[in-house]
C-alpha positions as CSV (number, residue, x, y, z in Angstrom):
1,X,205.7,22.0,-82.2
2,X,203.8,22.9,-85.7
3,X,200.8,22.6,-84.0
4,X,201.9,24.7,-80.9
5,X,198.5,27.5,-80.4
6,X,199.4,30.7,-78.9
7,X,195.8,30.9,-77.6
8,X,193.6,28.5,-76.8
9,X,189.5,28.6,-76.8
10,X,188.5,26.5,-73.7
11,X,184.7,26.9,-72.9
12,X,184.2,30.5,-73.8
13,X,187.5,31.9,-72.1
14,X,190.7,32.5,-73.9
15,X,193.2,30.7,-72.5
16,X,197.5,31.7,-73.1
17,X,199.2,29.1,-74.8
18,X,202.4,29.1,-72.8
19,X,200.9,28.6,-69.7
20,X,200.5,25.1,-68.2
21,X,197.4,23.4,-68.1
22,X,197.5,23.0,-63.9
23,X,197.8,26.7,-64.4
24,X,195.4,27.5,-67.6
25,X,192.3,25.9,-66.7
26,X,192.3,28.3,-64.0
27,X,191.7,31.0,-66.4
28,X,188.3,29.4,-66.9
29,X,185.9,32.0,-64.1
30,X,184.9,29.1,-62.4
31,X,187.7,26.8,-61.9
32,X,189.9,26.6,-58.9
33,X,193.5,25.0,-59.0
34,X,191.8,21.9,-57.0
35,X,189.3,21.7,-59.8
36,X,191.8,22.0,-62.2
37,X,193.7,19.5,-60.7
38,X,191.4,16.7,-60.9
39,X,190.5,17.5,-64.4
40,X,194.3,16.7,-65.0
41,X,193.8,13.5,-62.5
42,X,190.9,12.5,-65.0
43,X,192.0,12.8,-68.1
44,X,195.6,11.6,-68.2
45,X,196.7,14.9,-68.4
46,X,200.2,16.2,-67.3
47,X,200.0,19.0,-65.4
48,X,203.2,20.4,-66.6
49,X,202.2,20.5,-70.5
50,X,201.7,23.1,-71.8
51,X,198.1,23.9,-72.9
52,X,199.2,25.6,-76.4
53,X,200.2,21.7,-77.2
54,X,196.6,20.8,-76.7
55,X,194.9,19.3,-79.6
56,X,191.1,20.3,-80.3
57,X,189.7,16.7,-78.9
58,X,191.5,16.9,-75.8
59,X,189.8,20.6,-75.9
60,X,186.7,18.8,-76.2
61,X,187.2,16.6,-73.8
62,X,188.3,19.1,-70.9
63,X,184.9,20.8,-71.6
64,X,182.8,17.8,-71.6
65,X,184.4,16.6,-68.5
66,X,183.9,20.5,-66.8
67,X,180.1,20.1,-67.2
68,X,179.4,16.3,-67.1
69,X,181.6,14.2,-65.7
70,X,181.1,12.0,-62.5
71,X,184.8,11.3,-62.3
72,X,185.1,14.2,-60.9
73,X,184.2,14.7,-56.8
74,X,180.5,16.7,-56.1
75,X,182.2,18.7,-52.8
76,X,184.6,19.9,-56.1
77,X,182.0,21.8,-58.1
78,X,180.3,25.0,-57.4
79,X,176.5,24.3,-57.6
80,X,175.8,21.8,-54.9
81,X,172.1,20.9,-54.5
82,X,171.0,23.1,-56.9
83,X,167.7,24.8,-56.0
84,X,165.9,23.9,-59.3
85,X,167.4,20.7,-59.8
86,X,168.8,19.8,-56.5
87,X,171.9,18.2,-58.5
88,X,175.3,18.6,-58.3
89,X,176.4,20.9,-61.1
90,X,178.6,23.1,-62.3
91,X,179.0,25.9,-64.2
92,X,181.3,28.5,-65.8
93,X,181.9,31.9,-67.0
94,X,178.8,33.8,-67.8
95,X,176.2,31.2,-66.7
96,X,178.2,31.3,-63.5
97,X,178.3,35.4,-63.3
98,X,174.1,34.9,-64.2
99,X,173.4,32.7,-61.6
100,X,175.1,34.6,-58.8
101,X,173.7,37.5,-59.5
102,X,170.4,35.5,-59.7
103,X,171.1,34.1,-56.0
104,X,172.3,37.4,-54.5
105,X,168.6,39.5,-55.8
106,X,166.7,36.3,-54.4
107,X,168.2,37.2,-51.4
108,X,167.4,41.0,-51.3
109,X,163.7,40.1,-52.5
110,X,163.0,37.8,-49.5
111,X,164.7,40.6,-47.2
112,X,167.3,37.9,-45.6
113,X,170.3,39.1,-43.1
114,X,172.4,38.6,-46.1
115,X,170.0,40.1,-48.7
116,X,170.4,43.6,-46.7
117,X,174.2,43.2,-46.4
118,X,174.2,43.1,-50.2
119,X,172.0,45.7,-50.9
120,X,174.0,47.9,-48.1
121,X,177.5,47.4,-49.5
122,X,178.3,45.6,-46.3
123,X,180.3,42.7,-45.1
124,X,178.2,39.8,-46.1
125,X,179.7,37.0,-44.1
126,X,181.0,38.7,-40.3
127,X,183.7,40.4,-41.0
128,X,184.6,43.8,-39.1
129,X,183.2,47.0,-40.3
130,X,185.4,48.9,-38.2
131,X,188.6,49.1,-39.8
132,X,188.2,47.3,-43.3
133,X,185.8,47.3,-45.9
134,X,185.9,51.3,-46.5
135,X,188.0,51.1,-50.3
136,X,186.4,53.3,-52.5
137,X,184.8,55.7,-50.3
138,X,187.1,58.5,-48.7
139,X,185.4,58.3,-45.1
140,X,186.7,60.8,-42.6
141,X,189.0,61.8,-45.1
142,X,188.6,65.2,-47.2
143,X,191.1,64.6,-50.7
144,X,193.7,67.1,-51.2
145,X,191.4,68.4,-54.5
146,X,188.6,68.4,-52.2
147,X,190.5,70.3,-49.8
148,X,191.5,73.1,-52.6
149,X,188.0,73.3,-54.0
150,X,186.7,73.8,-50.6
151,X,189.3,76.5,-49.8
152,X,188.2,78.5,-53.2
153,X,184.6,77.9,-52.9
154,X,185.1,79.4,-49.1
155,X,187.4,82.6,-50.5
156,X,184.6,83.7,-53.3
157,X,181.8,83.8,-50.9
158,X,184.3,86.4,-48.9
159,X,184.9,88.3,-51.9
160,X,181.2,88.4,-53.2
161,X,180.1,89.4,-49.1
162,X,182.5,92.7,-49.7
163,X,181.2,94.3,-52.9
């Protein structure tokens, strides 16, 4: 256990130590606990480990395998039929963040159903506007601090109308 790392570097995301590595890779923006679970499947790995007992080629190895392996199911990774490419890719953390962002403003340029959604704050993919999808904005609903500034904004103009 000398060689035990309380964190662990895994393709640009700090990873915990005493986590397991089912559970760790999932730290990675990008990979899901199925994805993770063939990258264990893959690479001999046991699930259970912990991923502070990882040595630094394995390390290598779970990042290589991430980006370029074929061992590892297309329907598993995120960028299907890329646009550019039209390969099965895929791709993590800020490249990931990048290229979503990318997607959603190609939307909003060419004006799509799903282009206005995102450029409304709306539901993008059917869901109810109704009832959900109002966090963050107080509708129909005046704050108690509103309520107080409202109630002294509304008693000066009475005093100012008497003088």
């Amino acid at each position: 256990m000398a060689d035990f790392k309380e964190l662990i570097r895994i393709a640009n995301a700090d990873v915990p130590g005493k986590k397991q590595i089912y559970y760790g890779l999932t730290q990675i923006y990008g990979v899901s606990y199925s994805f993770s679970n063939a990258l264990c499947q893959v690479l001999n790995l046991d699930k259970k480990r912990k991923i502070g007992s990882l040595s630094d080629q394995e390390v290598k190895d779970i990042e290589a395998t991430i980006t370029h392996s074929d061992k590892i199911p297309a329907w598993l990774r995120n960028r299907r039929k890329e646009r550019e490419t039209g390969a099965d890719v895929h791709v993590m953390g800020s490249q990931l963040r990048l290229l979503q962002e990318f997607d959603i403003r190609r939307l909003k340029k060419i004006k799509s159903y799903r282009g206005i959604r995102h450029g409304l704050g709306l539901p993008v993919r059917g869901q109810s506007t109704k009832a959900h999808f109002r966090h963050g904005k107080a509708v129909g609903v005046i704050k108690k601090a509103a309520k107080i500034a409202a109630a002294k904004a509304g008693t000066e103009k009475k005093d100012s109308g008497k003088k």
